[in-house]
C-alpha positions in Angstrom: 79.4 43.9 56.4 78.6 43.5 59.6 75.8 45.8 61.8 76.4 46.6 65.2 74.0 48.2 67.3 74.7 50.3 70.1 73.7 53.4 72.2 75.5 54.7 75.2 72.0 55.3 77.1 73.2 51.3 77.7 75.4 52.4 79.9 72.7 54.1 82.6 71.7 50.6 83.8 73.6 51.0 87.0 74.7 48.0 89.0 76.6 49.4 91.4 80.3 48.5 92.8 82.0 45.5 91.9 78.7 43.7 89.8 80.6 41.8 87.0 77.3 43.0 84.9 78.7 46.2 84.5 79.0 49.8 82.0 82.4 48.9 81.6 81.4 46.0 79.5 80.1 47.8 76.6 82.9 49.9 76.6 85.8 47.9 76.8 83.8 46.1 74.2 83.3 49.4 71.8 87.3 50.6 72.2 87.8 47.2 71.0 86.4 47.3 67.9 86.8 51.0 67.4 90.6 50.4 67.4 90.9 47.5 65.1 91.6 48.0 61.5 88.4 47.0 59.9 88.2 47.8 55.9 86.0 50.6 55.2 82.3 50.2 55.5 82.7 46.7 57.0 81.4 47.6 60.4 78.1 49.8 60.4 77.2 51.1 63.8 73.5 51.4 64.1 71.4 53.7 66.7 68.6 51.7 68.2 65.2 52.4 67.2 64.1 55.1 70.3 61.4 53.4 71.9 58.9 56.1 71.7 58.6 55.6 68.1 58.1 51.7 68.5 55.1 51.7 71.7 52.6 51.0 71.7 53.9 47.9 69.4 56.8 47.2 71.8 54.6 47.2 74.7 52.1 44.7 73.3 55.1 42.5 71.8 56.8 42.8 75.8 53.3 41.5 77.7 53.5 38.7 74.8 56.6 37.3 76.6 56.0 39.0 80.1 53.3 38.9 82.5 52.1 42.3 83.3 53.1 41.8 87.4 56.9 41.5 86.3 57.1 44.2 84.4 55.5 46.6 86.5 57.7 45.2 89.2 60.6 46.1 86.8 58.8 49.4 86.2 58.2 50.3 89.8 61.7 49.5 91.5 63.4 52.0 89.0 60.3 54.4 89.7 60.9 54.8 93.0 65.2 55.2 92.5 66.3 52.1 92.3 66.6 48.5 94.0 66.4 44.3 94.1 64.3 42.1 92.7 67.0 39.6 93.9 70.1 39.2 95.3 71.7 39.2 91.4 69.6 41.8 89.6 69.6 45.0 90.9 67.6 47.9 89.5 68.6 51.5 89.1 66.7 54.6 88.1 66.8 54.2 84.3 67.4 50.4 84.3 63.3 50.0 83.2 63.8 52.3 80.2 67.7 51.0 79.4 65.9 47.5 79.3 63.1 48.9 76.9 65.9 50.1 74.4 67.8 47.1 74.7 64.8 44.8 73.7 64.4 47.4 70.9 67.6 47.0 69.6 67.4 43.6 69.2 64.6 44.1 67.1 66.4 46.6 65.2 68.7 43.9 64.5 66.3 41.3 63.2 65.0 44.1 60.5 68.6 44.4 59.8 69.6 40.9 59.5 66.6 40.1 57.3 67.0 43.4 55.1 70.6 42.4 54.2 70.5 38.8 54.5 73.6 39.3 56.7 74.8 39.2 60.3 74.3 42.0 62.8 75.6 41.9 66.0 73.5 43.6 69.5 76.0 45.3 72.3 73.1 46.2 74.5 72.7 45.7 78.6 71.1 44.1 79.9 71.2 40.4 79.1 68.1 38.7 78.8 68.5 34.9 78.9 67.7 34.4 82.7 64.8 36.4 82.6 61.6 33.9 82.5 58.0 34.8 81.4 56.9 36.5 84.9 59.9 36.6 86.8 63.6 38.5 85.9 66.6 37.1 87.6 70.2 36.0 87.2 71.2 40.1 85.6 68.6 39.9 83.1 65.3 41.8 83.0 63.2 41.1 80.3 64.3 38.0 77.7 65.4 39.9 75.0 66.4 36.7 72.5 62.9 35.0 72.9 61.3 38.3 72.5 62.9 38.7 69.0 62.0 35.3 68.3 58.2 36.1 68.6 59.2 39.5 66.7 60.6 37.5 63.7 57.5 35.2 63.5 55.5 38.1 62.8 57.2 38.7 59.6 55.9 37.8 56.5 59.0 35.5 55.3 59.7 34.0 58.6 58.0 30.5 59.6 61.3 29.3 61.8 63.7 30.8 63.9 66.4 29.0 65.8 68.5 30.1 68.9 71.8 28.6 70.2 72.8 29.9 73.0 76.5 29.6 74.0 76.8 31.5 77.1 78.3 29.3 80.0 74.9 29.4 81.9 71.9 28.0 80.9 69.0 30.5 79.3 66.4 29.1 81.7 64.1 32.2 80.6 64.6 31.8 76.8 64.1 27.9 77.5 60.9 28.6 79.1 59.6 30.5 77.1 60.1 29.1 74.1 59.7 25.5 74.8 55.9 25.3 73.9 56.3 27.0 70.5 56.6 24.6 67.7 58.4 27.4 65.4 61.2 28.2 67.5 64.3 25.5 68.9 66.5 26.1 71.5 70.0 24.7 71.8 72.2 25.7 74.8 75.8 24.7 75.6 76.6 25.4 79.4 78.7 24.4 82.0 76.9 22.1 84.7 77.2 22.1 88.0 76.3 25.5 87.8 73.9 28.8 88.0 71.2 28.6 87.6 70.7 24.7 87.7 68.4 24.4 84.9 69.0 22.6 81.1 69.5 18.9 82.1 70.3 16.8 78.8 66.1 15.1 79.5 64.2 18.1 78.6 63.3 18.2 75.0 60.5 20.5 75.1 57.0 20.7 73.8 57.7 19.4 70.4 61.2 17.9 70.7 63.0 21.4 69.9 65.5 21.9 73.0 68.3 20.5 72.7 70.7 21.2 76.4 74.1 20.2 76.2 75.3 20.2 79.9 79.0 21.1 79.7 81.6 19.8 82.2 83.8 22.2 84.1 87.4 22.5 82.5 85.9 21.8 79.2 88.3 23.0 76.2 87.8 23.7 72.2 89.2 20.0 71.8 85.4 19.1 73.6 83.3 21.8 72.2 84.5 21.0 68.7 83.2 17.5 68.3 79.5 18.5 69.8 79.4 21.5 67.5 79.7 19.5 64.6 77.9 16.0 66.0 75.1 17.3 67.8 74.4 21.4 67.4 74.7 22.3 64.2 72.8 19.1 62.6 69.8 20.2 65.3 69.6 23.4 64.4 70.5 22.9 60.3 67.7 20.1 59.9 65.0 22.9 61.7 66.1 24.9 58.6 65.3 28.1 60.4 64.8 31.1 58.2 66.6 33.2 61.2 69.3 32.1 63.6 69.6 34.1 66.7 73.0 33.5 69.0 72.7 34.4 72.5 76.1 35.2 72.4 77.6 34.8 76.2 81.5 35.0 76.5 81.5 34.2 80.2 82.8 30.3 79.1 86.4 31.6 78.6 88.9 30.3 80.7 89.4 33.7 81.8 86.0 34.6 83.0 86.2 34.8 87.1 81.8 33.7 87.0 82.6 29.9 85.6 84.9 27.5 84.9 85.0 26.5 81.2 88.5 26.7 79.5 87.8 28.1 75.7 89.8 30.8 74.5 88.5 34.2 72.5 89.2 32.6 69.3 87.0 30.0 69.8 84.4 31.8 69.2 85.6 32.7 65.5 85.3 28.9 64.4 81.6 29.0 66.7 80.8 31.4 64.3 81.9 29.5 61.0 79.7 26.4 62.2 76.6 28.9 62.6 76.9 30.7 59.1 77.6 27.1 57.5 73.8 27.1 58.6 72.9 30.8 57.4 74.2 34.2 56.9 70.7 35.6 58.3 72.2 35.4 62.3 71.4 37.9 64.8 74.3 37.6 67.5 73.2 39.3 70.8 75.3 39.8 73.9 74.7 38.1 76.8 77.1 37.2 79.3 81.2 37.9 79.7 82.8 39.0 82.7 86.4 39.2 81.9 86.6 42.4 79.7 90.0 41.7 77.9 88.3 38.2 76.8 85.1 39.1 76.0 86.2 42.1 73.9 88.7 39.5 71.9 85.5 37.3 71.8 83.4 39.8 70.0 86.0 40.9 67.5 86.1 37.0 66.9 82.4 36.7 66.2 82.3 39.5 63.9 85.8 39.0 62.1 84.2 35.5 61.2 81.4 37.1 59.4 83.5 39.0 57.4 
């Protein structure tokens, strides 16, 4: 069984004309699934938590990660209608309380993942990895892996979590913000040269838990494949983390129109055996994935490979 968790409310974060971080990624993701023959009760769609019923905890947990000035910037921009806070990341009238839910339902997957020992996947907008601790860029307004990081920590059971993030850019926010925590790594595959510049092979962080793989442009399985087994999974399987969380991007197909990596949707599906060869306790959240055909192939991958 596999959890996914889902609202249509994700849908209100307008970007406007011809943004590749648009609605229609959700959906085409959704019909996806929705159409494939999955045995009974091996896909369990899940409402996120509202977020009435988690403040003021999510609040508290939210000025943890962000400074107060970014998200009242958040906050304000959608306030007044809508707008910028750069040329990337726009802002529309429900955008501030569309984030809120999606950082919600990321925590709604870590309870899930650690009440049935067992993958659950997040299809919420939008993304998070860009988004650093006092300023939201790159699509992403507030860093919704590294804020379920801190989340899991509070749990009783939890001493270690570990993310790997496999979208084609590098998670500059996550990186950031989780650099100076000793009970957290960070591992990041991305294509370099390339937005936003960050994740050079050097940094190691605080206590020698990054680990940034730069990724050369035209970079196939048949390259992936030997640094999955070589490099990531040995960093993040002697951690021993008591909860993996994917930042699951899907922009690094050869299809994607934002980058120029050459993997294919089923890729992902053998990304996913390497990670539960680690644990079955993974929270897989979606990041990037511009190319709707390929990233709804991509996620069907993921989550076939946890059945």
């Amino acid at each position: 069984m596999v959890s996914v968790i889902y609202s249509d409310e994700f849908l209100e974060h307008k970007t406007g004309i011809r943004h590749p971080e648009r609605p229609e990624r959700l959906t085409a993701i959704v019909e996806t699934l929705k159409a494939f023959p999955f045995e009974n009760g091996q896909l369990q769609w899940e409402s996120p938590t509202p977020v009435e019923q988690r403040n003021p905890s999510l609040k508290k947990l939210l000025r943890k990660v962000h400074s107060r000035t970014q998200i009242g910037l958040v906050a304000g921009i959608a306030k007044q209608g809508g707008g910028y806070l750069d040329g990337d990341t726009p802002v529309s009238a429900k955008s501030y309380d569309v984030a809120l839910l999606a950082v919600s339902a990321w925590l709604d997957g870590v309870d899930l993942v650690l009440a049935n020992g067992k993958p659950a996947f997040v299809l919420a907008r939008p993304p998070g990895h860009h988004a650093e601790s006092e300023r939201s860029m790159g699509f992403c307004l507030f860093s919704n892996a590294a804020i379920a990081a801190h989340y899991a920590l509070e749990k009783p059971d939890i001493n270690k979590v570990a993310i790997l993030d496999w979208d084609v850019h590098h998670g500059n926010g996550t990186q950031e913000i989780v650099e100076t925590n000793e009970n957290i790594v960070y591992c990041s595959l991305h294509q370099s040269p390339c937005y936003p510049g960050t994740g050079s092979a050097n940094e190691r962080g605080a206590y020698n838990n990054v680990l940034n793989i730069p990724m050369s442009p035209g970079s196939t399985m048949a390259i992936y494949q030997p640094i999955f087994e070589e490099k990531v999974i040995p960093f993040l399987a002697n951690f021993q983390p008591d909860l993996l969380i994917v930042s699951a991007g899907y922009d690094a197909n050869h299809d994607d129109p934002l980058a120029g990596i050459s993997l294919q949707p089923k890729d992902y599906g053998l990304f996913t055996k390497y990670c539960l060869q680690i644990t079955r306790k993974i929270l897989f959240g979606l990041e990037g994935g511009y190319d709707l055909p390929s990233l709804s192939q991509s996620v069907l991958a993921t989550i076939e490979a946890c059945l």
